[in-house]
Every structure is written in C-alpha cells, then in structure tokens.
BAFI-3210 file (N, C-alpha, C; in Angstrom, 3 decimals, decimal comma, padded with zeros to 6 digits):
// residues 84
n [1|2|3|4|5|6|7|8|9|10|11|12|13|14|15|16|17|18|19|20|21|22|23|24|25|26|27|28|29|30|31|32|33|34|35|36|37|38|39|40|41|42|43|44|45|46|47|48|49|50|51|52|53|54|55|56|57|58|59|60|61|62|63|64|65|66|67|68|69|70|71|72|73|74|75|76|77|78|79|80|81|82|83|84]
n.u [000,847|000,928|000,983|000,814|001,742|001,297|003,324|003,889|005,944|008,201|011,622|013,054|015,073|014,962|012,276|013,719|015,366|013,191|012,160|014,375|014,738|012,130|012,907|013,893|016,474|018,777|019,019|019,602|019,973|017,465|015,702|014,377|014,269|012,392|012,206|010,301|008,908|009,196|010,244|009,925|011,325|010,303|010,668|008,207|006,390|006,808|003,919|001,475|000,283|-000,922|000,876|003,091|005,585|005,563|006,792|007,019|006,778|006,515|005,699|006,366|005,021|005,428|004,298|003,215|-000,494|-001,117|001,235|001,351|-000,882|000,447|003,842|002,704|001,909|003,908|005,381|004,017|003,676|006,090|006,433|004,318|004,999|006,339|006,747|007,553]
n.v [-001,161|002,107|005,270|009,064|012,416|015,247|017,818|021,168|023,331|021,710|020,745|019,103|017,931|017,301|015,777|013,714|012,812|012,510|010,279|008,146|007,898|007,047|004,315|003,505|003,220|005,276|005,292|006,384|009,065|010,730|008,402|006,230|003,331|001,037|-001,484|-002,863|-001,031|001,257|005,088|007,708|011,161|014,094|017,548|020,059|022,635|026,291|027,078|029,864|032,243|034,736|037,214|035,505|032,943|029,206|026,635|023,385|020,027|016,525|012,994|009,981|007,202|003,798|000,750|-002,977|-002,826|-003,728|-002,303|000,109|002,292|002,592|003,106|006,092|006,691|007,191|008,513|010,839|011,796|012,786|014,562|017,092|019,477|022,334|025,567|025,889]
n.w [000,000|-000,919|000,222|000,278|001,569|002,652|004,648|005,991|006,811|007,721|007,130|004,698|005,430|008,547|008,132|006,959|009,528|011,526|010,319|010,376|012,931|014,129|012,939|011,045|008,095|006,387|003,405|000,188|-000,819|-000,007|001,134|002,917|004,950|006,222|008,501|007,430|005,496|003,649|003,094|001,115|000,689|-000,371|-002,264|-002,055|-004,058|-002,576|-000,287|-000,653|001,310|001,739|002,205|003,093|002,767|002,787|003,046|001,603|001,417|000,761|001,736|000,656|002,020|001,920|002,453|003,965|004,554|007,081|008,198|007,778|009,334|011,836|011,329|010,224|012,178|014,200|012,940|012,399|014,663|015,534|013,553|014,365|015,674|017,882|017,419|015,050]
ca.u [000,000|001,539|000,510|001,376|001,041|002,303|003,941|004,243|007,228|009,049|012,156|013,590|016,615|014,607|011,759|014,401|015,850|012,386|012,072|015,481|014,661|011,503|013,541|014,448|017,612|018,942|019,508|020,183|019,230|015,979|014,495|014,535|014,118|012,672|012,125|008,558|008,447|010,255|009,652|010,468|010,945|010,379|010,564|007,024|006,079|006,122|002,655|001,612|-000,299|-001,155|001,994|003,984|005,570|005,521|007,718|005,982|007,253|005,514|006,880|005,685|005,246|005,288|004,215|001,735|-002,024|-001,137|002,245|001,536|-000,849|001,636|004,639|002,179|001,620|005,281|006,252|003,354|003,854|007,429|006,554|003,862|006,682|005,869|007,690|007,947]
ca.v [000,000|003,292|006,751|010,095|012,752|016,938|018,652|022,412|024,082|020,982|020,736|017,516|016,806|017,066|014,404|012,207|012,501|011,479|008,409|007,508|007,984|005,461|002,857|003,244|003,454|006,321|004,528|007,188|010,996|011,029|007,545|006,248|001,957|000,338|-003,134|-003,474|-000,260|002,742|006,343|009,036|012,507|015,046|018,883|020,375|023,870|026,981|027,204|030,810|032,393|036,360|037,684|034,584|031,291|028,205|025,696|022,509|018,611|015,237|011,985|008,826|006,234|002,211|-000,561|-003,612|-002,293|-003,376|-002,074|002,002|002,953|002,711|004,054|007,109|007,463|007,289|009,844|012,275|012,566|013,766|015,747|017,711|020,335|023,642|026,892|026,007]
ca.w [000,000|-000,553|000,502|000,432|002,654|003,062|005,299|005,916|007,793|008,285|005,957|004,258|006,368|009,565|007,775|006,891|010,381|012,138|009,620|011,030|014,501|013,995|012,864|009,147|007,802|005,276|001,917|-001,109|-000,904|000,765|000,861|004,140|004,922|007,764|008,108|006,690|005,496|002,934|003,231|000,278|001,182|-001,686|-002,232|-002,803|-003,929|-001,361|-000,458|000,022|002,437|002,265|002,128|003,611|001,677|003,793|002,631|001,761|001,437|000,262|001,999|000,371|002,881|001,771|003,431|003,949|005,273|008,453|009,208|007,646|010,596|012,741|010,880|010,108|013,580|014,566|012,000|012,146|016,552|015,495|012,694|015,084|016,581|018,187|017,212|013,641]
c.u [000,898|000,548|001,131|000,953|001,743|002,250|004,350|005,277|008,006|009,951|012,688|014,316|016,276|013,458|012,785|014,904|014,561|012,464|012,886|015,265|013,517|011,493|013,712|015,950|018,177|019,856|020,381|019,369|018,151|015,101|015,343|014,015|013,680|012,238|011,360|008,096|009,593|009,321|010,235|010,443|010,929|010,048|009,507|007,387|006,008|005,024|002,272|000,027|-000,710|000,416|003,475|003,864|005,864|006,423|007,075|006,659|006,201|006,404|005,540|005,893|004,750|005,353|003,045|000,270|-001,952|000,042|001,976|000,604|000,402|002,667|004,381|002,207|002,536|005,410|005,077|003,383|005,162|007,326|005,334|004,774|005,834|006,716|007,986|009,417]
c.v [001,231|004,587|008,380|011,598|014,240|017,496|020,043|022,560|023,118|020,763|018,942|016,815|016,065|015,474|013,639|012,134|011,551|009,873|007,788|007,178|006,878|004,325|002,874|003,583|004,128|005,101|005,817|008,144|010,373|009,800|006,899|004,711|001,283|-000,835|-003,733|-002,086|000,538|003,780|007,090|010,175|013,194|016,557|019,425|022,211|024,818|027,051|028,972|031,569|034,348|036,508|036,374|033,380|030,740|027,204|024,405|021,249|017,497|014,262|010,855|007,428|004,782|001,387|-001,238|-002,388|-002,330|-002,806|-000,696|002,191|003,292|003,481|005,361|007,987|008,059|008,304|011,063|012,894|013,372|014,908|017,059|018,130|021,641|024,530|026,488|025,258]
c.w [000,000|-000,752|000,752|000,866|002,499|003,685|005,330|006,939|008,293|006,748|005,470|005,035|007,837|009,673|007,949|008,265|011,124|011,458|010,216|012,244|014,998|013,810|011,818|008,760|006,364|004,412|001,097|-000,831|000,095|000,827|002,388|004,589|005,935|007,427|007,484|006,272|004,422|002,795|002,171|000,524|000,041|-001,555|-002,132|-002,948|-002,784|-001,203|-000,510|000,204|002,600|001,282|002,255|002,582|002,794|002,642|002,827|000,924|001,529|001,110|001,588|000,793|002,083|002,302|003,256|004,590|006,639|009,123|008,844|008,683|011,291|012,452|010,899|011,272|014,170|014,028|012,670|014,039|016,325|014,510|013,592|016,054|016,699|017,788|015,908|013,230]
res [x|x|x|x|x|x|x|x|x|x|x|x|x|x|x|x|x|x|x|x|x|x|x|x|x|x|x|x|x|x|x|x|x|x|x|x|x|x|x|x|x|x|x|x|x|x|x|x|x|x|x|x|x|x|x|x|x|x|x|x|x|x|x|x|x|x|x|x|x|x|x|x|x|x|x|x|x|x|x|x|x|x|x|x]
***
C-alpha cells in the first residue's frame, strides 16, 4: 500500500531525520528503509499564504495495510513540533 502525505514548515533533512529515529535506515538521498516499510521525502512547492511562503514537502510512505498505521503514527507525533 503506498501513501502520500504533506507537510508544511518541516524541511527535508529534519523528515528524513524522524524516519530515522523510527527505525528506518537512510539509503540514497531522501528515501529512508525500515524493516517493513520505505519512506520518500520530496521537495514540494512553497505554499503561500497572504503575504507569507511556507515551505511545503511530500513523503511517500510504503508498506503492507497493516504495518503504515503505525509508521504514520510514529512519523506524524514527530513531525507535530511547536515553534515552527
């Protein structure tokens, strides 16, 4: 099953760090490996906002049906950060 998902104000290096920190292991540029699982991180468009650009990233999570909950969950508690 794969899915894909975007992120505002969080940048690439910091994604790929959570993926790491959940248990995956940095392959090549931005793709990220865990045992039952690979994550892609990718650039997206600034979004913008009034006056303001937000900086905006895709990560395309892979895995069976039953192991992406979980991963999702893992990632998206770390990607929920205060102060931007």
């Amino acid at each position: 099953m794969k899915i894909t998902r975007d992120y505002r104000s969080l940048p690439l290096w910091l994604a790929r760090d959570y993926l790491i920190e959940i248990g995956g292991a940095p392959t090549e540029g931005y793709v990220v490996q865990g045992a039952t699982w690979v994550a892609t991180v990718r650039d997206g468009e600034d979004v913008q906002i009034g006056r303001f650009r937000i900086g905006q990233i895709f990560v395309d999570f892979e895995a069976d049906e039953n192991v992406l909950p979980g991963v999702l969950a893992a990632f998206e508690k770390k990607a929920m950060r205060a102060g931007g």
